[in-house]
PyMOL CGO cylinders between C-alpha atoms (Angstrom):
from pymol import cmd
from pymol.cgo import CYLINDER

trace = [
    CYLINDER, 74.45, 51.44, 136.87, 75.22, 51.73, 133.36, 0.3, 1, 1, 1, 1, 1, 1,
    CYLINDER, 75.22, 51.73, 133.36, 76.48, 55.67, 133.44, 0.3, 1, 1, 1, 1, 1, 1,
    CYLINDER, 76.48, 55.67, 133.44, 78.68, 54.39, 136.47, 0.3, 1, 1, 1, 1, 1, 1,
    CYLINDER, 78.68, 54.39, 136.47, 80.51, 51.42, 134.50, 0.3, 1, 1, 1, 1, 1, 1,
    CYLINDER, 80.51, 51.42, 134.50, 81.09, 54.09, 131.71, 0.3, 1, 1, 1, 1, 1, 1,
    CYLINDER, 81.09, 54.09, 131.71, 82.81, 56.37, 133.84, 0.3, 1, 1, 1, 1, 1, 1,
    CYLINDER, 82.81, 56.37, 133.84, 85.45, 53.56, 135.08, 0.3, 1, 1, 1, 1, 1, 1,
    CYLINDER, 85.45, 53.56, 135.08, 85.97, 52.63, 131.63, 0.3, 1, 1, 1, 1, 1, 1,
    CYLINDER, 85.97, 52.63, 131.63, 87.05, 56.12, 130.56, 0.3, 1, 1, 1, 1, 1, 1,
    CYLINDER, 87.05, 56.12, 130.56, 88.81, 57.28, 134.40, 0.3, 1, 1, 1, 1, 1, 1,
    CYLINDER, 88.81, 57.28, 134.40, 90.69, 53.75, 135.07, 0.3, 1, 1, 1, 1, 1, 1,
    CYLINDER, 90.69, 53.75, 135.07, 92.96, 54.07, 131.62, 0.3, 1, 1, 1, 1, 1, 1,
    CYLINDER, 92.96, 54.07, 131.62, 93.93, 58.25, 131.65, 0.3, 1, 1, 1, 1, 1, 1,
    CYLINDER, 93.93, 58.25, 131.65, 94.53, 57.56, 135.79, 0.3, 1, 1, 1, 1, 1, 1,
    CYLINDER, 94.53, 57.56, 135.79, 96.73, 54.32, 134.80, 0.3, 1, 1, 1, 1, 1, 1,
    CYLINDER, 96.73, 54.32, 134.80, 98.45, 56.46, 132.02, 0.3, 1, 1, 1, 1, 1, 1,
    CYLINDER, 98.45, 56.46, 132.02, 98.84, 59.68, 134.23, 0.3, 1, 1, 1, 1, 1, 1,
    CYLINDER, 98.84, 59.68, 134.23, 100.36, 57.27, 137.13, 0.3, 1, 1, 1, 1, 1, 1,
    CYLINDER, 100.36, 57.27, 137.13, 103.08, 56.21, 134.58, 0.3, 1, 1, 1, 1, 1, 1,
    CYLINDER, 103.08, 56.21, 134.58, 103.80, 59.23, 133.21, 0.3, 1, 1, 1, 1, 1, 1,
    CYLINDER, 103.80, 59.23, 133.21, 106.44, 60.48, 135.88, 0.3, 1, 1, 1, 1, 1, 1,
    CYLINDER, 106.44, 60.48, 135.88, 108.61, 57.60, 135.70, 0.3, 1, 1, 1, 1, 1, 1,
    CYLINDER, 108.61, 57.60, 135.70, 109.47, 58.09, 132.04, 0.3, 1, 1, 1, 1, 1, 1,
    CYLINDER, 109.47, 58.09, 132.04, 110.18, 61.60, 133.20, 0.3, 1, 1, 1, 1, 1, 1,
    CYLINDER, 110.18, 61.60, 133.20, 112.23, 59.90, 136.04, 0.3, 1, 1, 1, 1, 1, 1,
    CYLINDER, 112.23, 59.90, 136.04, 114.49, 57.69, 133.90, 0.3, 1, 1, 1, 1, 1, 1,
    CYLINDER, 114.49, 57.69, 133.90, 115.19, 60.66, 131.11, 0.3, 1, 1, 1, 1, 1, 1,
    CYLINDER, 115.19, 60.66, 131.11, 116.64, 63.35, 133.51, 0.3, 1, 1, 1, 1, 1, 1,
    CYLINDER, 116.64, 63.35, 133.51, 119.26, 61.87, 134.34, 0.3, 1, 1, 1, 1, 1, 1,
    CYLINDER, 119.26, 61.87, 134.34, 120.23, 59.58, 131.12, 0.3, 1, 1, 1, 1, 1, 1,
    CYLINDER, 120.23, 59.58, 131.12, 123.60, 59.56, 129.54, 0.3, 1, 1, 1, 1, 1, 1,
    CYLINDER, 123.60, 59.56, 129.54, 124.70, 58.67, 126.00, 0.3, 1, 1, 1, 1, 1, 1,
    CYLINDER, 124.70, 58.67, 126.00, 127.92, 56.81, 125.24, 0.3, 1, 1, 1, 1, 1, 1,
    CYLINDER, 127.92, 56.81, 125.24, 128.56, 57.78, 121.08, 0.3, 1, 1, 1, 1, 1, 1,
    CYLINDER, 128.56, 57.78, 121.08, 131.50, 56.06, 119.10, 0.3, 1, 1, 1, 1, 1, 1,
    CYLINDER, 131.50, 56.06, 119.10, 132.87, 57.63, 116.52, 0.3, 1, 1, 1, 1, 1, 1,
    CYLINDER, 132.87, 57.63, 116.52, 135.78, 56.10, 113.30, 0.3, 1, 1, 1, 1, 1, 1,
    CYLINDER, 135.78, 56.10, 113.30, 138.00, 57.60, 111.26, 0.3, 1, 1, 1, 1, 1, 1,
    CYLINDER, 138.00, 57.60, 111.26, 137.30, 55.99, 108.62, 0.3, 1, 1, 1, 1, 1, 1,
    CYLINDER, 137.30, 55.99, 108.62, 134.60, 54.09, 108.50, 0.3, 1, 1, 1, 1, 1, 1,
    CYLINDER, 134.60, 54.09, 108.50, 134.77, 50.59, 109.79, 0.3, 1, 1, 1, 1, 1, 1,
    CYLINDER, 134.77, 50.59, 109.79, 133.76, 49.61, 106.43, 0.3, 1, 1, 1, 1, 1, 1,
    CYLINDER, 133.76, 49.61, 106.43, 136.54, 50.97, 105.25, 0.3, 1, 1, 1, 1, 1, 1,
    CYLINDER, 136.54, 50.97, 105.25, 139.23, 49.62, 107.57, 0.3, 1, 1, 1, 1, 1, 1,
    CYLINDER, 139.23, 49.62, 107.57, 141.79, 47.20, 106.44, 0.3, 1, 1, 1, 1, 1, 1,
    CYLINDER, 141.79, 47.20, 106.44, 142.88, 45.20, 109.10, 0.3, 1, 1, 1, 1, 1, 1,
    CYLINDER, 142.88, 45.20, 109.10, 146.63, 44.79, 110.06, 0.3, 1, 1, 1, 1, 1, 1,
    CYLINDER, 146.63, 44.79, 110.06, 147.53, 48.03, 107.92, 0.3, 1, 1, 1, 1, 1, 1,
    CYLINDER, 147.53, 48.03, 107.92, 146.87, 51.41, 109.34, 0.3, 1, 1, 1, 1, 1, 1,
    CYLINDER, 146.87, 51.41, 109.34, 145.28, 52.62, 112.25, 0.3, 1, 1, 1, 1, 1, 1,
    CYLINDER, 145.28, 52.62, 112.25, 141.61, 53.92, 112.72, 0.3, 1, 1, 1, 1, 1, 1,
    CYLINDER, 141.61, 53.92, 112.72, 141.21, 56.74, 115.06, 0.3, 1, 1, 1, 1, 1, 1,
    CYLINDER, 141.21, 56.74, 115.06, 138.22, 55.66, 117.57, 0.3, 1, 1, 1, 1, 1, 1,
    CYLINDER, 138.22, 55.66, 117.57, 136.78, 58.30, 119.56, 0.3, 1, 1, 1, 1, 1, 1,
    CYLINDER, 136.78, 58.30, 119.56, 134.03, 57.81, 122.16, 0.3, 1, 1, 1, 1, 1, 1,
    CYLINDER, 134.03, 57.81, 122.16, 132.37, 60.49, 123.73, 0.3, 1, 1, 1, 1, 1, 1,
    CYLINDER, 132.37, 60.49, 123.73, 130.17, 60.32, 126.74, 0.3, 1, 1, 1, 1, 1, 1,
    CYLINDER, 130.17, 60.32, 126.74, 126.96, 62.97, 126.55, 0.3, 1, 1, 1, 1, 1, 1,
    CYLINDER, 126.96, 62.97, 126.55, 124.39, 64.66, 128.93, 0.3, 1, 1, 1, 1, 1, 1,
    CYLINDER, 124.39, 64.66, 128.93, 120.51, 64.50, 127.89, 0.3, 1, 1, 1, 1, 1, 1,
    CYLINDER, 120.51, 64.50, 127.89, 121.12, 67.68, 125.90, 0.3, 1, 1, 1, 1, 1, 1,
    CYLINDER, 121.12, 67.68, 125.90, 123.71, 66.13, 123.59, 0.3, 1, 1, 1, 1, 1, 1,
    CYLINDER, 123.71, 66.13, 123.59, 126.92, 68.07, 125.43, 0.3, 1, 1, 1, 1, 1, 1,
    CYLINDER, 126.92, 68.07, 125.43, 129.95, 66.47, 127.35, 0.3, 1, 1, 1, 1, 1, 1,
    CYLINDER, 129.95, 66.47, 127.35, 129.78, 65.05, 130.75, 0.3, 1, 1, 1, 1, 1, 1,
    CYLINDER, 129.78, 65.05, 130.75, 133.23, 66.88, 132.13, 0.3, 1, 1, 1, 1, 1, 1,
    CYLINDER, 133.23, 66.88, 132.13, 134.91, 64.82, 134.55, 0.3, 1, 1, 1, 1, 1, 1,
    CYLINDER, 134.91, 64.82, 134.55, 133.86, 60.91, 134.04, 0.3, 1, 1, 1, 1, 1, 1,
    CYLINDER, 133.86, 60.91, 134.04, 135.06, 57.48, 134.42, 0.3, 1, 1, 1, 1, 1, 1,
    CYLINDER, 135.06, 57.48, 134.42, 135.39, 55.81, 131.15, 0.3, 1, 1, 1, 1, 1, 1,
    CYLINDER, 135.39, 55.81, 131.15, 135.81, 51.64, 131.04, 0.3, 1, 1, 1, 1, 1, 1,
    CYLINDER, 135.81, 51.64, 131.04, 135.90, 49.89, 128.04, 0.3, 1, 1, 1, 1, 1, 1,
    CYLINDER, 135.90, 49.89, 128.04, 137.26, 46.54, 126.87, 0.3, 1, 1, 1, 1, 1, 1,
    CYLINDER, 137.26, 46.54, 126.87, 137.54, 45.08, 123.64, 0.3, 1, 1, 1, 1, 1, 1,
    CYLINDER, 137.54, 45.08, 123.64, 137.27, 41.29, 122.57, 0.3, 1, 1, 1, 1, 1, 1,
    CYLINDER, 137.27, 41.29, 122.57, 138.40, 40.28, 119.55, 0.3, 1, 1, 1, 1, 1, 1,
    CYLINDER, 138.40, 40.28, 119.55, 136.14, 38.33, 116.64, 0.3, 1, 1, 1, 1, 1, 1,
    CYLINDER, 136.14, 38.33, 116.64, 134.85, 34.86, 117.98, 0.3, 1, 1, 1, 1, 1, 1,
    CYLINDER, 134.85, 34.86, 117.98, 136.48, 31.88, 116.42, 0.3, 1, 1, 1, 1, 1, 1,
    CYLINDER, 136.48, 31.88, 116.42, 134.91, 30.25, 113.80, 0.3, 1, 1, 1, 1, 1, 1,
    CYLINDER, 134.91, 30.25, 113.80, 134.03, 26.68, 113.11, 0.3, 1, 1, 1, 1, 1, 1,
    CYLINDER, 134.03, 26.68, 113.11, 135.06, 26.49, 109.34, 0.3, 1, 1, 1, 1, 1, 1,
    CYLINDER, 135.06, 26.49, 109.34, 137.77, 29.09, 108.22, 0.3, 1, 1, 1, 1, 1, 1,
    CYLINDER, 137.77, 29.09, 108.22, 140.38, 30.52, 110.46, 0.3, 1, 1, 1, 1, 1, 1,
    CYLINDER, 140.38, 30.52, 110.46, 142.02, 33.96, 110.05, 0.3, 1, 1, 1, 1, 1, 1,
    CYLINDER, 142.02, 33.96, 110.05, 145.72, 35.10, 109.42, 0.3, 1, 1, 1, 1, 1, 1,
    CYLINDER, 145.72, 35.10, 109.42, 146.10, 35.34, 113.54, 0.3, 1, 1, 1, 1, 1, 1,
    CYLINDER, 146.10, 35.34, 113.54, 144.05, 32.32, 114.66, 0.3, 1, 1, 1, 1, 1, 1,
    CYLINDER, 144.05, 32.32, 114.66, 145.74, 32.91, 118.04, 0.3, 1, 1, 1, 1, 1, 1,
    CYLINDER, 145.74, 32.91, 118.04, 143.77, 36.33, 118.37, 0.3, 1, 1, 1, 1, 1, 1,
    CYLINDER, 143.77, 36.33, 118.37, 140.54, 35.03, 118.07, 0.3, 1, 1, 1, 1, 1, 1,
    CYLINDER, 140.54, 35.03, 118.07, 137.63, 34.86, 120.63, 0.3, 1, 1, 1, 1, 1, 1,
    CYLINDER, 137.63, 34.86, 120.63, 140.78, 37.04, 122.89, 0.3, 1, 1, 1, 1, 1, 1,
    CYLINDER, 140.78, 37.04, 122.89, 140.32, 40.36, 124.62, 0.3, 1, 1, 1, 1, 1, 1,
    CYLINDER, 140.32, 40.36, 124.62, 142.63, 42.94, 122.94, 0.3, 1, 1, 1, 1, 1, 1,
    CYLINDER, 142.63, 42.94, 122.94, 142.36, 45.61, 125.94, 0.3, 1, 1, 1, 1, 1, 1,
    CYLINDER, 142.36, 45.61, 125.94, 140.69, 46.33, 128.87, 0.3, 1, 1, 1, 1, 1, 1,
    CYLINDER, 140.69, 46.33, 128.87, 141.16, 49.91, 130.68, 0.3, 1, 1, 1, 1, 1, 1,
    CYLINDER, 141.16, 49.91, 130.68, 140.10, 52.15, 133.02, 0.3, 1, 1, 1, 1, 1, 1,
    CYLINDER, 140.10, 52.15, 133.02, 140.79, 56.34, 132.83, 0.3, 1, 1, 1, 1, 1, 1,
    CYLINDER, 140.79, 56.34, 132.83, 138.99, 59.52, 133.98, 0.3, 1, 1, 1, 1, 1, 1,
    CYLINDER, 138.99, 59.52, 133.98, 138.45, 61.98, 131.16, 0.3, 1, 1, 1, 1, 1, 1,
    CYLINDER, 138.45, 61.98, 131.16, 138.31, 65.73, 132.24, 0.3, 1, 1, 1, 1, 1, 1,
    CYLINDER, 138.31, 65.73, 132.24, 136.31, 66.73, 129.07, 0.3, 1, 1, 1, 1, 1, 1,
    CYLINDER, 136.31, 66.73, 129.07, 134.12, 63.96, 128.68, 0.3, 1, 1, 1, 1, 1, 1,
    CYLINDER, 134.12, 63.96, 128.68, 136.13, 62.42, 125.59, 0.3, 1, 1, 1, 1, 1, 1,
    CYLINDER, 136.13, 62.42, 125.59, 138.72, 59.60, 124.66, 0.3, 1, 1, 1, 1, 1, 1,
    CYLINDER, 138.72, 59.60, 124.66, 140.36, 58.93, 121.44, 0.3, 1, 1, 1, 1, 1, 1,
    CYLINDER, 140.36, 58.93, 121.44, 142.93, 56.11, 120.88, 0.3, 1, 1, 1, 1, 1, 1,
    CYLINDER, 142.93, 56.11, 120.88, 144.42, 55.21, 117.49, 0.3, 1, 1, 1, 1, 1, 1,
    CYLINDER, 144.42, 55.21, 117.49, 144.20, 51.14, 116.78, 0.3, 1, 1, 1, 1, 1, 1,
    CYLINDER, 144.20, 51.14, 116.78, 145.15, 48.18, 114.11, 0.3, 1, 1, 1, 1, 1, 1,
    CYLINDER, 145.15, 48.18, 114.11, 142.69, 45.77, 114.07, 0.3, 1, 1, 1, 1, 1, 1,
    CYLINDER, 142.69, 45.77, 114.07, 144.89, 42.42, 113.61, 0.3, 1, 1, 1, 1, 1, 1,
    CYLINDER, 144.89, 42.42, 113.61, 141.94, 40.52, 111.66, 0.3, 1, 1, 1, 1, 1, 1,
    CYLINDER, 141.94, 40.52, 111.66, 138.83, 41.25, 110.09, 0.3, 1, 1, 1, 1, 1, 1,
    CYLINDER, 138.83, 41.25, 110.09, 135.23, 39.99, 111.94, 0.3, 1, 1, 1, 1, 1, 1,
    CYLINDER, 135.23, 39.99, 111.94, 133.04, 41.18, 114.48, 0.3, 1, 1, 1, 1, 1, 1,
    CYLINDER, 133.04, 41.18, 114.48, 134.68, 43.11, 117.45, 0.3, 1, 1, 1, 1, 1, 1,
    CYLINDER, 134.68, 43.11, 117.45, 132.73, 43.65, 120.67, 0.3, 1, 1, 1, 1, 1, 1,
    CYLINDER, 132.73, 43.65, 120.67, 132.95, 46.74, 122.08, 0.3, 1, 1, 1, 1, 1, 1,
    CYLINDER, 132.95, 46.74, 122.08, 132.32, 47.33, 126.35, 0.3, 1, 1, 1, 1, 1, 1,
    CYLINDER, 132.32, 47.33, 126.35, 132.59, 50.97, 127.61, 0.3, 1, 1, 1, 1, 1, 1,
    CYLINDER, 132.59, 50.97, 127.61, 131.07, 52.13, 130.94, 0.3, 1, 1, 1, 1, 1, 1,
    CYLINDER, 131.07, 52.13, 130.94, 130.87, 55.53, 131.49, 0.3, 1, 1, 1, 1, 1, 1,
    CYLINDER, 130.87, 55.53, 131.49, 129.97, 57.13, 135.48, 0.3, 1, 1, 1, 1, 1, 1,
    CYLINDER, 129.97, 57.13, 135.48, 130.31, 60.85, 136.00, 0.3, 1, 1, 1, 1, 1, 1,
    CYLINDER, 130.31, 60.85, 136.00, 132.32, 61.54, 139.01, 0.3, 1, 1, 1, 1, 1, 1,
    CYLINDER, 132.32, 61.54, 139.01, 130.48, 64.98, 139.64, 0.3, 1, 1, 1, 1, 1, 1,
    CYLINDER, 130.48, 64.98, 139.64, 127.41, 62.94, 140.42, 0.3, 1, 1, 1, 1, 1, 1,
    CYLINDER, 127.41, 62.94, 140.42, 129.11, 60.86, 143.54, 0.3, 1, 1, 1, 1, 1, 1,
    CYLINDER, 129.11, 60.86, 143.54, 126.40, 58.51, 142.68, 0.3, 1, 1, 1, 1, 1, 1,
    CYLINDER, 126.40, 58.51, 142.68, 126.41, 54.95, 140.77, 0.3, 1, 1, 1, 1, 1, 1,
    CYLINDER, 126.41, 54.95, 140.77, 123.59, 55.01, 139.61, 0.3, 1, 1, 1, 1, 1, 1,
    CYLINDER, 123.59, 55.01, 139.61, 124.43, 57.05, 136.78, 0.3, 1, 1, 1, 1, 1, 1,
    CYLINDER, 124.43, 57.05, 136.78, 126.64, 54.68, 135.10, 0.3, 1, 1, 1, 1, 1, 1,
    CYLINDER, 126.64, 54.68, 135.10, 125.74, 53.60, 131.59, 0.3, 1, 1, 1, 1, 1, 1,
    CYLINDER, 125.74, 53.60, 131.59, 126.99, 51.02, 129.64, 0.3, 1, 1, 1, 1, 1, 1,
    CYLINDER, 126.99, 51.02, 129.64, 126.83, 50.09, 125.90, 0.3, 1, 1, 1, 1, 1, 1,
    CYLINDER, 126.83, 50.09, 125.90, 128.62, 47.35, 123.83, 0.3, 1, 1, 1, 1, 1, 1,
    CYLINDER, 128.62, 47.35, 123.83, 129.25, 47.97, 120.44, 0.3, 1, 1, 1, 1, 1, 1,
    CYLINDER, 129.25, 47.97, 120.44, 129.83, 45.38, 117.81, 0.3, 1, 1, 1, 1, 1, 1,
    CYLINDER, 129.83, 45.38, 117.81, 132.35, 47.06, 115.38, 0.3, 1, 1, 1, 1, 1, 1,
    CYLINDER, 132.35, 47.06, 115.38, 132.29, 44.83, 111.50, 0.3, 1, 1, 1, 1, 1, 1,
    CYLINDER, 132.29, 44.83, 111.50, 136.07, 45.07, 110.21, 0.3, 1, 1, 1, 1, 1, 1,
    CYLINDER, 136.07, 45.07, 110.21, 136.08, 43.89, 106.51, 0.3, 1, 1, 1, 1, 1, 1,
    CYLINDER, 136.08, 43.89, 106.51, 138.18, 41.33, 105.08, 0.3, 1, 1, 1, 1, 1, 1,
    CYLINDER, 138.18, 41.33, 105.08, 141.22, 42.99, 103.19, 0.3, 1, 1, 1, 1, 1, 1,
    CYLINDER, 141.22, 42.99, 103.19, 140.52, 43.56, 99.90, 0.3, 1, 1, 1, 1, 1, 1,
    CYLINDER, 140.52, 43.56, 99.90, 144.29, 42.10, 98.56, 0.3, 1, 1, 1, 1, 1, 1,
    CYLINDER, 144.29, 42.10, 98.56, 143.57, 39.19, 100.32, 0.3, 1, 1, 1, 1, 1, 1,
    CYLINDER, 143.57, 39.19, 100.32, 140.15, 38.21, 98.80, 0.3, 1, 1, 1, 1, 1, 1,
    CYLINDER, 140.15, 38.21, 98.80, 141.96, 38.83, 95.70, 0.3, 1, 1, 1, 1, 1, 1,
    CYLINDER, 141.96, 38.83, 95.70, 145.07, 36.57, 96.09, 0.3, 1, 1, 1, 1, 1, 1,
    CYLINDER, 145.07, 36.57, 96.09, 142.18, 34.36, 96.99, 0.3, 1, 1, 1, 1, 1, 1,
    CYLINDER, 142.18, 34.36, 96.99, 140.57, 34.60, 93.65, 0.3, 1, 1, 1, 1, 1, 1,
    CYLINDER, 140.57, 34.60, 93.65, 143.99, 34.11, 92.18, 0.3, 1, 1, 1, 1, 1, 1,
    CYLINDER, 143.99, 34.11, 92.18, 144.67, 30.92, 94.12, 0.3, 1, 1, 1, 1, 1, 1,
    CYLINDER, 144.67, 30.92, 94.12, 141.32, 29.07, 93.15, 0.3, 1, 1, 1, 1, 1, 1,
    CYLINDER, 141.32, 29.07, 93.15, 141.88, 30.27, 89.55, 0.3, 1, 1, 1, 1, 1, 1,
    CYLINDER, 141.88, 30.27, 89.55, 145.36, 28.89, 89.52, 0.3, 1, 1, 1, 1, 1, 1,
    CYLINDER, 145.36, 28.89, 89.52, 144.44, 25.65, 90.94, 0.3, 1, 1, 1, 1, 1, 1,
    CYLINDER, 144.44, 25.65, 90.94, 141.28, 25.31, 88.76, 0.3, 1, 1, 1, 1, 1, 1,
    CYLINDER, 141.28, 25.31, 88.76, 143.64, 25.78, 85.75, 0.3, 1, 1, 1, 1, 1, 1,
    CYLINDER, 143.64, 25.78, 85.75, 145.99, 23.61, 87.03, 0.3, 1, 1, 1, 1, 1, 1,
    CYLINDER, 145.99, 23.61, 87.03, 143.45, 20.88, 87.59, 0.3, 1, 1, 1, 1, 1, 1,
    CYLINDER, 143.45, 20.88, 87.59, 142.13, 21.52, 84.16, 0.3, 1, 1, 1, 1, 1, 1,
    CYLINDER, 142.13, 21.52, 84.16, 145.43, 21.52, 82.31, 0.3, 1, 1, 1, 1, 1, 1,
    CYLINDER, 145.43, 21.52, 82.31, 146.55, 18.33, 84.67, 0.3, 1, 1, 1, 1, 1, 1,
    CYLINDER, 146.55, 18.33, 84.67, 143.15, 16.07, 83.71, 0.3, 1, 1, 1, 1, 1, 1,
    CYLINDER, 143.15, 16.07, 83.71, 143.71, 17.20, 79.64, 0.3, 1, 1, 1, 1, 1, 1,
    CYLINDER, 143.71, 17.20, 79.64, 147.69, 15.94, 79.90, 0.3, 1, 1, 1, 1, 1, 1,
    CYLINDER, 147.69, 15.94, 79.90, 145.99, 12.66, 81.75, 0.3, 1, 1, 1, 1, 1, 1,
    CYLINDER, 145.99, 12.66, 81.75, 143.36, 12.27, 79.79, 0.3, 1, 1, 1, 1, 1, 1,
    CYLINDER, 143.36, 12.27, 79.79, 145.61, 12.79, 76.52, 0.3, 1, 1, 1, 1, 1, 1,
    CYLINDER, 145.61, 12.79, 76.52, 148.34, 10.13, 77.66, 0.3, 1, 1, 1, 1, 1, 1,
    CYLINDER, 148.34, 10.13, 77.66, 146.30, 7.48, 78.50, 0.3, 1, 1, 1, 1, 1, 1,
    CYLINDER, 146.30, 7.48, 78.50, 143.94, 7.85, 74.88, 0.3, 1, 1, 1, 1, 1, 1,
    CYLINDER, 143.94, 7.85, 74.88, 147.55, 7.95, 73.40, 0.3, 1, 1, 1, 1, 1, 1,
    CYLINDER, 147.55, 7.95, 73.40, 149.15, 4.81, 75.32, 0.3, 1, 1, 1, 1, 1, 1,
    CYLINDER, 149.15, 4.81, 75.32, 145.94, 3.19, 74.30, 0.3, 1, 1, 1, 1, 1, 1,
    CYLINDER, 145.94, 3.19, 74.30, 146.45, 3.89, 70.45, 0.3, 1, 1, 1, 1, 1, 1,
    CYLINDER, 146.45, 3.89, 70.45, 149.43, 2.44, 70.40, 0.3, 1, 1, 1, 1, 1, 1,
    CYLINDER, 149.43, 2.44, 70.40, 148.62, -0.93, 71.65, 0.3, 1, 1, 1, 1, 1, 1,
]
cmd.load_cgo(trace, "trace")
């Protein structure tokens, strides 16, 4: 009775494991990849100056184009926020574009100004057409971090230093008049 509990204990977790094994092998055959590419950097893009050149590409299992697909992606601009608005608080928590196209080579590339600096979301869908099936759609959302522009963070710094200055000078002229007015009487 012993030997036969043994046995269980060692066939009941390779069968379990062997039993599981073709469904990863299932679910990777057929898997597509959705990459997203900027020129430059999203660190480095100032918003509401030039454009950055995003590129998405949709890819097989063995990192090549999927010729021939239906690409979908929308984009929603940064949430509002609850303390500080931006330069365009009318374009916040919005969605900037939403389309639909079929690209023969498995790539789209659009040049864009981000009006204000946050967190974009990203949407894209991608479903080959070859395939006929739906099955094979993937989708991704990408959250895209657009910097603050660097002139205004420092007009920013300039405006508190101004008005710490002018509080400082104000308070001394104040503070001077009234220890004069009260010499005098």
């Amino acid at each position: 009775m012993n030997k036969f509990s043994n046995r269980w204990f060692i066939i009941f977790p390779i069968t379990f494991v062997l039993g599981l094994l073709p469904q990863f092998s299932w679910g990777q055959e057929n898997s597509l990849d959705i990459q997203l590419e900027s020129h430059p950097d999203f660190s480095m893009v100032i918003p509401d100056r030039g454009p950055a050149r995003l590129t998405l590409r949709v890819l097989n299992q063995n990192g090549r184009p999927v010729p021939n697909v239906l690409i979908s992606a929308g984009l929603e601009s940064p949430h509002k926020s609850v303390f500080f608005s931006t330069d365009f608080p009318i374009v916040e928590g919005t969605f900037l574009w939403d389309f639909t196209t079929i690209s023969p080579d498995g790539e789209w590339t659009i040049e864009y100004v981000f009006p204000i600096r946050g967190l974009y979301h990203l949407r894209v869908s991608a479903n080959p057409l070859s395939s006929g099936d739906p099955t094979h759609r993937v989708t991704r959302v990408f959250h895209l971090k657009i910097p603050e522009n660097p002139r205004e963070i420092w007009n920013a710094r300039l405006l508190i230093l101004g008005l710490f200055l002018f509080g400082t000078v104000s308070g001394f002229i104040l503070f001077k008049s009234r220890y004069i007015r009260e010499g005098r009487q």
